[in-house]
N, C-alpha and C positions, 0 to 999 in steps of 0.2 A: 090189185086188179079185181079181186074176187069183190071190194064195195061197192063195184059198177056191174051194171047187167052186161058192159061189154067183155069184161073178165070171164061170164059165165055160159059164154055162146062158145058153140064150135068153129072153129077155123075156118073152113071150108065155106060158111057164110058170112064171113066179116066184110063187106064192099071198102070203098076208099073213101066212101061217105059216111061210114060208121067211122072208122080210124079218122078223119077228121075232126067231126064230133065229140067222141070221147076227149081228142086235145084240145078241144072248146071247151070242155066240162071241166077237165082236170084245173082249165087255167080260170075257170069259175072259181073252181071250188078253192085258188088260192095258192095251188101248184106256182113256182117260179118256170118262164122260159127254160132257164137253166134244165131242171128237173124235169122239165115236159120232154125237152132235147135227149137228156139222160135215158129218161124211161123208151122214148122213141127210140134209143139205139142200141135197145136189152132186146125189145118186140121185134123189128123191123129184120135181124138177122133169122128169128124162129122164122118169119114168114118167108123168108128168102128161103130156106129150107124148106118149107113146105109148097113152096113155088117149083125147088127142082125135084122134088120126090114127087111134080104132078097131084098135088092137094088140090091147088089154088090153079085160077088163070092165071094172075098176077098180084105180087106184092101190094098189100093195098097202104102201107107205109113207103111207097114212093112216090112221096109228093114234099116237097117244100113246105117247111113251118114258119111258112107265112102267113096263117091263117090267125095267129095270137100274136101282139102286141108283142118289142123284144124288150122287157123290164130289167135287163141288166144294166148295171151299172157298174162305170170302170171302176176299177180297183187301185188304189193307188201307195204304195208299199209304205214308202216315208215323204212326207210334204218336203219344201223347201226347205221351211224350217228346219227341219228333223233332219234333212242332209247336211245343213252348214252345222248344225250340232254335233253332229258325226265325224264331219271330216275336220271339225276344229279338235275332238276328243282324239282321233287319229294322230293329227299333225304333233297336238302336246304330248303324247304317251311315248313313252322308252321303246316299248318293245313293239308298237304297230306302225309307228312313222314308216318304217320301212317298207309297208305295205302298201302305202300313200297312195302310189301312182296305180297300180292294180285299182285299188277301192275308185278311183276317181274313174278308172274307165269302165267298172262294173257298173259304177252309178249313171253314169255318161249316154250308157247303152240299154239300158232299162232290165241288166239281165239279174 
């Protein structure tokens, strides 16, 4: 925080158009959603505290990160492939066949 001028301002003057801003910048400067998200939910409880110790009018991180693009991308554990790999090395193996139907509904379920 301290790279940005918004790091180095006092509280009691950040508007909801600065905290905006700054999450425009961060996601210039190459920040993922992710990490804008992240960092917004370290900040956004200081300010709720400074909201009820009467700092602030109000939380100026209470607004929707809709303002940057969502550049995430699903995650995906094991392809297809990489599952029939799996539960073929399951099914031939001595000591984890027995585990078959479990593994099959772990995969099943995406957990």
């Amino acid at each position: 925080m301290k790279r940005y001028a918004f790091g180095n301002r006092k509280i009691r003057n950040i508007k909801v158009s600065d905290a905006k801003l700054w999450g425009i910048q961060l996601s210039d400067d190459g920040y993922s959603y992710s990490t804008i998200g992240s960092i917004r939910g370290v900040v956004k409880p200081a300010f709720q505290m400074a909201y009820t110790e009467d700092i602030v009018r109000r939380n100026p991180f209470e607004f929707r990160l809709d303002i940057i693009s969502n550049n995430t991308k699903k995650r995906v554990a094991l392809s297809e492939k990489q599952q029939k790999d799996f539960l073929s090395f399951i099914e031939a193996d001595d000591h984890y066949c027995r585990y078959l139907d479990e593994i099959k509904v772990l995969l099943g379920t995406g957990m």
